[in-house]
VOGU-3710 file (C-alpha; in Angstrom, 3 decimals, decimal comma):
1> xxxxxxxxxx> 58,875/-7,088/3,009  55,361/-5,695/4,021  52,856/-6,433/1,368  51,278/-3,576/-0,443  48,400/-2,446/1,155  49,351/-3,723/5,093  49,904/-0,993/7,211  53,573/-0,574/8,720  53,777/-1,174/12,993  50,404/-3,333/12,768
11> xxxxxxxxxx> 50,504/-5,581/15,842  48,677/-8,511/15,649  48,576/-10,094/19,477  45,976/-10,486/22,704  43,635/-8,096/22,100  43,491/-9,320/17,920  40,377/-11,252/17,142  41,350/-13,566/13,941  37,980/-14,387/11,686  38,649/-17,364/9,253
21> xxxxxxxxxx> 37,288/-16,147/6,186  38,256/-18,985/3,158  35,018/-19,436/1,016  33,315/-16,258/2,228  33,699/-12,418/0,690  34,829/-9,393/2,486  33,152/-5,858/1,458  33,008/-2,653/3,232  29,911/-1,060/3,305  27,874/1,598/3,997
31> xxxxxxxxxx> 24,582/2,331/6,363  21,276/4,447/5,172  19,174/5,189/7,857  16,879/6,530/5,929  15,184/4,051/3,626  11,209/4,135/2,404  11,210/0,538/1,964  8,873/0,811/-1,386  9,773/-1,904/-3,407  12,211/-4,656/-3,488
41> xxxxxxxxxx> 14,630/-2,903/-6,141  15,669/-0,618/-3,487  18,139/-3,128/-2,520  19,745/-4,099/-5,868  20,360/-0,118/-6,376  21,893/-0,051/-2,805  24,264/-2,926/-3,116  24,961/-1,400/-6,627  26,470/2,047/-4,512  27,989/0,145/-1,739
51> xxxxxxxxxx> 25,312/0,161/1,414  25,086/-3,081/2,816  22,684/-2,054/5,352  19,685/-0,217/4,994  17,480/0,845/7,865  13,750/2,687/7,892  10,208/1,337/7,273  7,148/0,777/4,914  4,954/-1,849/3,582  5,450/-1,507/0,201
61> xxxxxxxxxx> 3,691/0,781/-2,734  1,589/2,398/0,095  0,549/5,694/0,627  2,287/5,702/4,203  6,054/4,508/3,113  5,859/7,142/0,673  4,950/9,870/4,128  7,198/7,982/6,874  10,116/5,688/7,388  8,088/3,511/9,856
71> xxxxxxxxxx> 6,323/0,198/9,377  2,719/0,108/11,272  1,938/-2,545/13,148  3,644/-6,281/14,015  1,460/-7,968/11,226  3,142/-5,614/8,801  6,757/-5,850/10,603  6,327/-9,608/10,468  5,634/-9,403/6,906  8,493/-7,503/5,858
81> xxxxxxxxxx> 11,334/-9,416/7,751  9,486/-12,660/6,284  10,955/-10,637/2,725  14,082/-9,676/4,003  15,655/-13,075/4,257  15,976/-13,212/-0,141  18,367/-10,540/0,919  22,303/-10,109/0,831  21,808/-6,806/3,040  21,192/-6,041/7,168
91> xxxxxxxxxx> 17,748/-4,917/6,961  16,416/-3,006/10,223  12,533/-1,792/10,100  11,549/0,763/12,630  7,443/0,606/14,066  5,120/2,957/14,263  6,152/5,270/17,414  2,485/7,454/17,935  0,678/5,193/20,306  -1,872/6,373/23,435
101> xxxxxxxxxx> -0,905/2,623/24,801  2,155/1,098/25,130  0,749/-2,026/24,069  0,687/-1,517/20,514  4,494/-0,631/20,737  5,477/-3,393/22,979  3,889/-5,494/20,225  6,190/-3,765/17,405  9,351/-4,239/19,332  8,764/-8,447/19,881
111> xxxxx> 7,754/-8,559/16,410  11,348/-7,578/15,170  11,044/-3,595/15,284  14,694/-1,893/15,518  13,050/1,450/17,107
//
């Protein structure tokens, strides 16, 4: 008998990864990609309607995350993923992208900018 749920005709063989997963909790979940990262309470409301990763920018209650999706700045971008970790989410912070140097954006993207 085929348990309730399992799909009929699915092949488990070669190409079939196998994850253990005792002790650990499955969910699906969903992806906003566009997320003014305002205040840590975002993430209890998004885990509360099923996204499990949230992507965009901000510092905080600033003028600019309330304008933009984008995080200014490595200091900043440091700052933030130091916050992430007391999270259960994927957390992705994109830099500021208006530069006349590249410098400024090369330092964005080895501090931990997604984009």
């Amino acid at each position: 008998a085929i348990m309730d749920g399992v799909s009929s005709g699915m092949e488990i063989g070669a190409g079939t990864e196998v994850i253990a997963g005792e002790g650990l909790i499955l969910t699906a979940g969903g992806v906003d990609s566009h997320v003014h990262f305002i205040c840590p309470q975002l993430v209890e409301e998004a885990l509360a309607s099923g996204i499990t990763t949230m992507l965009g920018g901000g510092t905080g209650p600033a003028t600019g995350t309330n304008a933009t999706t984008c995080t200014p700045g490595a200091w900043h971008l440091a700052r933030m993923l130091q916050a992430a970790d007391a999270y259960p989410v994927n957390l992705g912070f994109l830099g500021k992208g208006n530069s006349s140097h590249p410098n400024g954006l090369d330092a964005q993207i080895e501090a931990g900018a997604i984009g």
